[in-house]
C-alpha positions as CSV (number, residue, x, y, z in Angstrom):
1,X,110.4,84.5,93.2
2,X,111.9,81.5,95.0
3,X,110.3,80.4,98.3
4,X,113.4,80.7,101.3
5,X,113.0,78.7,104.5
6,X,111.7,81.5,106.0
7,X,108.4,82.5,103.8
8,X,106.7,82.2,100.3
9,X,106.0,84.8,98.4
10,X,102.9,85.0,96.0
11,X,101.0,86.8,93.0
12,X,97.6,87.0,93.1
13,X,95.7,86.2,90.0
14,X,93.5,89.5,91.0
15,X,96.5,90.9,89.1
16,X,95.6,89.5,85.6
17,X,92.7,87.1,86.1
18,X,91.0,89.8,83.7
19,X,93.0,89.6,81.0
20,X,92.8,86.1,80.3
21,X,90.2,83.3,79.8
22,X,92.4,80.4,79.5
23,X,94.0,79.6,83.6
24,X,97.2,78.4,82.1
25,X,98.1,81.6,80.1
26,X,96.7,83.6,83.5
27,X,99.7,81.4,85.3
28,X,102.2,81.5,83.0
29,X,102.1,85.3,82.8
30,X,102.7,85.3,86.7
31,X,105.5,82.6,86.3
32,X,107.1,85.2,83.0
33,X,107.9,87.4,86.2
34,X,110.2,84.9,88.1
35,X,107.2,83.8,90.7
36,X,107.3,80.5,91.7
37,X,103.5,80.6,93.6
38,X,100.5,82.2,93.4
39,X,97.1,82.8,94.6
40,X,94.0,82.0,93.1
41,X,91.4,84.4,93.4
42,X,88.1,84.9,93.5
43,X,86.8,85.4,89.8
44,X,88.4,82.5,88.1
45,X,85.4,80.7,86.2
46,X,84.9,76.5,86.9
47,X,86.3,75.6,83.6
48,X,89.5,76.7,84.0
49,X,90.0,74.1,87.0
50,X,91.4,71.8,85.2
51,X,93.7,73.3,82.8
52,X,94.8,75.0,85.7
53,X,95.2,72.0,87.7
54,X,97.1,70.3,84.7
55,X,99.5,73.3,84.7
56,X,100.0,72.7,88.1
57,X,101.0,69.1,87.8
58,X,103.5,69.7,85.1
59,X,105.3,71.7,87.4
60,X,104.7,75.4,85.8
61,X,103.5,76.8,89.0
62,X,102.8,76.0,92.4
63,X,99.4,77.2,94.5
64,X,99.7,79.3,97.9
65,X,96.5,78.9,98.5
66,X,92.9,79.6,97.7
67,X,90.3,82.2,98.0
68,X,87.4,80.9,99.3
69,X,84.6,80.0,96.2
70,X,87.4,81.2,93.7
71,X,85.8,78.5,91.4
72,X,82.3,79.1,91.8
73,X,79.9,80.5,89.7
74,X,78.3,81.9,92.9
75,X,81.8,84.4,93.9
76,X,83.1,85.0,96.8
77,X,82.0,88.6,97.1
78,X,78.4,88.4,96.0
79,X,77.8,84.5,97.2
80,X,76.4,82.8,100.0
81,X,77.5,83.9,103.2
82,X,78.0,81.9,107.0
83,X,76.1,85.4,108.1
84,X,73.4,84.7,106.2
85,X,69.7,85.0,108.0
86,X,68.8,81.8,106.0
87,X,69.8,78.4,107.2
88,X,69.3,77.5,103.3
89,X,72.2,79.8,102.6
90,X,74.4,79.0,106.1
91,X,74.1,75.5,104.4
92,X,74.8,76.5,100.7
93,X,77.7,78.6,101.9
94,X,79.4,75.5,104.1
95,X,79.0,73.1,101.1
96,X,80.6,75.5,98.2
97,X,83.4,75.9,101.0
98,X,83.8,72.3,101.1
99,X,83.9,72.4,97.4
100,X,87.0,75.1,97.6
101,X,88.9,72.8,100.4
102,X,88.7,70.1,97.6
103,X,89.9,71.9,94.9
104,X,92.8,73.5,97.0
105,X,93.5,69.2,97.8
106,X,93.8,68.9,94.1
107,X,96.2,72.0,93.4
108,X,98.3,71.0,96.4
109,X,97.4,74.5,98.0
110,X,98.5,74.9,101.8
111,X,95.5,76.8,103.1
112,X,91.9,78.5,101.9
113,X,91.1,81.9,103.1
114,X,87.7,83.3,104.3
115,X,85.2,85.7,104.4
116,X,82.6,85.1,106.7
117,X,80.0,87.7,105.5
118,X,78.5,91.3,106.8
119,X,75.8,92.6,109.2
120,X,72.2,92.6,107.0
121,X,71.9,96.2,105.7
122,X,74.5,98.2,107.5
123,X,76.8,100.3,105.0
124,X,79.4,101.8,107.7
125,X,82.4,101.4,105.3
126,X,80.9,103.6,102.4
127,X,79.2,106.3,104.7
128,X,82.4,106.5,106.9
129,X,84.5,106.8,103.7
130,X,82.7,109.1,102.2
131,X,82.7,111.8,105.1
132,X,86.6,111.4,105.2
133,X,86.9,111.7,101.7
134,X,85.3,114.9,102.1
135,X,87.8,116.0,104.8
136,X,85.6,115.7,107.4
137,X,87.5,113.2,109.0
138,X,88.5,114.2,112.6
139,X,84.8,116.8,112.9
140,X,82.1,116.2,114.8
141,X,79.9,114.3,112.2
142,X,82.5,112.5,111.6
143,X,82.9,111.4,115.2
144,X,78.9,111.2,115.6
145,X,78.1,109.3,112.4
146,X,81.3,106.8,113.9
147,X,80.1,106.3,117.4
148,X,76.3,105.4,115.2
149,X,77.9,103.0,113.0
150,X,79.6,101.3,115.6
151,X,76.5,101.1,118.0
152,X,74.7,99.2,115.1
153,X,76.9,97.0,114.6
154,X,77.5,95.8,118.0
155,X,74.0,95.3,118.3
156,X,74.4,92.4,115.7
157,X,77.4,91.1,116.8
158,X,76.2,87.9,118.6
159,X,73.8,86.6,116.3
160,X,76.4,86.9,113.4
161,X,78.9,85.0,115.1
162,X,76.8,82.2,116.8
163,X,76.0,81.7,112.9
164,X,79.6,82.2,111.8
165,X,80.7,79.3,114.9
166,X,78.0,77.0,113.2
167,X,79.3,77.0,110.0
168,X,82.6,77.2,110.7
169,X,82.8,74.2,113.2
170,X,81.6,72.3,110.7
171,X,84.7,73.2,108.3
172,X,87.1,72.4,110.5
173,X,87.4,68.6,110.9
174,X,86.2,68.3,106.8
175,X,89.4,70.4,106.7
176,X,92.1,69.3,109.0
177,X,91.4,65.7,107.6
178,X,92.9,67.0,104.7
179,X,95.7,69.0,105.1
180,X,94.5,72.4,104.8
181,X,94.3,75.2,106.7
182,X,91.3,78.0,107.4
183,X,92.5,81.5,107.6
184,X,89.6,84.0,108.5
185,X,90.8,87.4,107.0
186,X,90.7,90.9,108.6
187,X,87.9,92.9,106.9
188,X,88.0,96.4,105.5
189,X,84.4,97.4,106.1
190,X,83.4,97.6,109.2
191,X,80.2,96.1,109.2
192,X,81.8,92.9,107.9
193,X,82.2,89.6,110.5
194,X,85.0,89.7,112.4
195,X,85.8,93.1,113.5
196,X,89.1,93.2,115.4
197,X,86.8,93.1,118.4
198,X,85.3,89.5,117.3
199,X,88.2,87.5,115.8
200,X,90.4,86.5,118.5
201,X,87.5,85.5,120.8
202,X,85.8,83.4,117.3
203,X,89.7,81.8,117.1
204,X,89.4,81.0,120.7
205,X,85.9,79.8,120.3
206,X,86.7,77.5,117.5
207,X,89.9,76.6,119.5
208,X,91.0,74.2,116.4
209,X,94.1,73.6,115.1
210,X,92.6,73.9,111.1
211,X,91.7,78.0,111.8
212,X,94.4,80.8,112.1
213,X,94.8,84.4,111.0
214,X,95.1,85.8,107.3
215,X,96.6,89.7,107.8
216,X,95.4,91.9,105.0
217,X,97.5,95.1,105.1
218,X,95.4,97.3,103.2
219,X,92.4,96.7,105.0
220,X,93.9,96.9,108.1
221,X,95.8,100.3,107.1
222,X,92.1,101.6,105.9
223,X,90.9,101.3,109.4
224,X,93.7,103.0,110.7
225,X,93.0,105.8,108.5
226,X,89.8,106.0,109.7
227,X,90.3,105.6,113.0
228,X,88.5,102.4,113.6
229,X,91.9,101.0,114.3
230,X,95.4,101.0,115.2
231,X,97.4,98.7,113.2
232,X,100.6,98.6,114.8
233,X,98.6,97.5,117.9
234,X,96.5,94.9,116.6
235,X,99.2,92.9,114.9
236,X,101.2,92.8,118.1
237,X,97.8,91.4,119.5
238,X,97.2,89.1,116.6
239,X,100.3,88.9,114.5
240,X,101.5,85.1,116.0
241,X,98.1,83.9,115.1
242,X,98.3,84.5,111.4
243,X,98.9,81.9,108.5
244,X,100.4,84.7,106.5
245,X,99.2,88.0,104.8
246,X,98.1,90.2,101.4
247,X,100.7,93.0,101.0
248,X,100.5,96.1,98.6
249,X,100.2,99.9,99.5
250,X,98.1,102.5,99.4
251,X,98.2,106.6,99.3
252,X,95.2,108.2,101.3
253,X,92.0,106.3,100.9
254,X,91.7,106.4,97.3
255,X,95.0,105.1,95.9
256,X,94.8,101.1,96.6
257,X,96.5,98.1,95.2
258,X,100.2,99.5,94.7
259,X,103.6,97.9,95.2
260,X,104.5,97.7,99.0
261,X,107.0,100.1,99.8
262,X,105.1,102.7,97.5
263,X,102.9,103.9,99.5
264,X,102.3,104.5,103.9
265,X,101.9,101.4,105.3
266,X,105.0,100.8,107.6
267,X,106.5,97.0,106.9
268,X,109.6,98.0,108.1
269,X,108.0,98.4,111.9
270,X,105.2,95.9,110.6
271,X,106.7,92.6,109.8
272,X,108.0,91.9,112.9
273,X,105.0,91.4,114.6
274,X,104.3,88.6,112.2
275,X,105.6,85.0,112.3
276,X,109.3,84.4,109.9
277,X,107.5,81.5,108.6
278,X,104.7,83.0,106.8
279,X,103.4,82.7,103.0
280,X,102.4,86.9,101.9
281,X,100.5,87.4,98.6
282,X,101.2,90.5,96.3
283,X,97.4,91.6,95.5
284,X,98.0,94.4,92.9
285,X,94.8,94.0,91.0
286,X,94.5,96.3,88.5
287,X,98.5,97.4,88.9
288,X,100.2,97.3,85.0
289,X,103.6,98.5,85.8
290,X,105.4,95.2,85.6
291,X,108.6,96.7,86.1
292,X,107.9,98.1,89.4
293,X,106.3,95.2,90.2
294,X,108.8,93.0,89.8
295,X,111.3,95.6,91.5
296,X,108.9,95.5,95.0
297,X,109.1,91.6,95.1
298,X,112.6,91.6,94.8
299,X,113.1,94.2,97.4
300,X,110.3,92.4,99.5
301,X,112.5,89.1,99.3
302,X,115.9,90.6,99.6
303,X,114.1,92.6,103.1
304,X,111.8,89.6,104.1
305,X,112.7,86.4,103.1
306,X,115.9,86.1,104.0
């Protein structure tokens, strides 16, 4: 898929990382499909950097971007966080960050994207989940065990972003100086840092031209389905802010990671709250129809990328 002057569009190696343990068959099989880009994601083991970054140089493949720690032995998911109670681990987590901003310099990447952690103990996603999965959606305990979860987490809200600003301010220079940007992602559990609540203030906070917005559809669209959000509205609040976005579908709450256009999320009334000049990533791990994957990028491009 060929970049327009408009936006990039991207496959994430969440699509395939799996299947391979050498990063230059992992990025040939995504340039097979007519992409130009991709995203590296977390998973992909140190020693594939530089095969990877080999491939890269001989012009198989060019790099979106980077998930934050996507080299580390420490993932992204289960790795050092900037909500971390620990200074040690603050610390740890601003280093191996440093380390990612590197490696995107290498690749030639454009930006990094970030997680900034969760609230200590709090499991609102799964509990609030598992009522609707049970139908219990719009009933009392539902409404109840909401109005709990979201008192809890309040309650940690300013300690985990006074630690979040910390680490994050001293990203941002180390950063800038080098041509990347810092996208702080929407998160899909609720007890993770930023809620819709937090991230426009954190962005004003930081108030640095390294930091902007990374959109994820399907978390956002999760939230909407359980009423923790409104998506439409928080993209016309947020949408100029963002770097660019992960796109796929979903069915209900328990059908993730399809084409767009598949499922219920809206791009049609979507995109437009979005800036034209945006990169968007395809994150379809686990998806094995490569037919009707192929088929949703080209619509996506034909729609989008105009």
């Amino acid at each position: 898929m060929n970049a327009s002057a408009t936006c990039i569009l991207a496959l994430s190696t969440a699509w395939n990382f799996q299947r391979h343990r050498s990063g230059k068959a992992m990025l040939e099989e995504i340039a097979a499909l007519g992409f130009d880009w991709a995203e590296l994601h977390q998973g992909l083991h140190p020693d594939l950097l530089p095969e990877i970054a080999e491939f890269v140089d001989q012009g198989g493949i060019r790099i979106s971007h980077l998930r934050n720690l996507c080299f580390s032995p420490l993932d992204g998911f289960g790795g050092p966080q900037f909500t971390a109670d620990e200074e040690e681990e603050q610390t740890l987590a601003v280093c191996l960050t440093q380390q990612t901003i590197n490696h995107a310099v290498l690749l030639k990447a454009k930006a990094v994207i970030l997680r900034c952690g969760s609230a200590i103990g709090l499991k609102s996603h799964q509990d609030l989940l598992r009522l609707a999965l049970r139908d219990q959606l719009y009933t009392k305990p539902y409404a109840l065990a909401k109005i709990r979860e979201i008192f809890k987490r309040e309650k940690e809200s300013p300690v985990l972003k006074r630690r979040v600003v910390r680490c994050l301010r001293e990203l941002g220079n180390y950063a800038a100086e080098r041509g990347i940007r810092l996208a702080i992602e929407n998160c899909e559990a609720y007890e993770a840092f930023p809620t819709e609540r937090e991230l426009p203030s954190l962005l004003d906070e930081l108030n640095h031209p390294a930091f902007g917005y990374w959109h994820n559809f399907r978390y956002a669209q999760v939230k909407d389905s359980l009423t923790l959000l409104d998506h439409q509205q928080w993209l016309e609040k947020i949408g100029r802010r963002a770097i660019g976005a992960s796109i796929d579908d979903l069915r209900g709450l328990d059908q993730a990671s399809l084409p767009p256009f598949t499922g219920e999320i809206a791009y049609y009334k979507l995109m437009p709250l979005l800036p034209e000049c945006s990169v968007f990533v395809l994150d379809l791990k686990g998806f094995t129809e490569n037919g009707a994957l192929v088929t949703s990028a080209q619509r996506w491009e034909s729609t989008f990328c105009k």
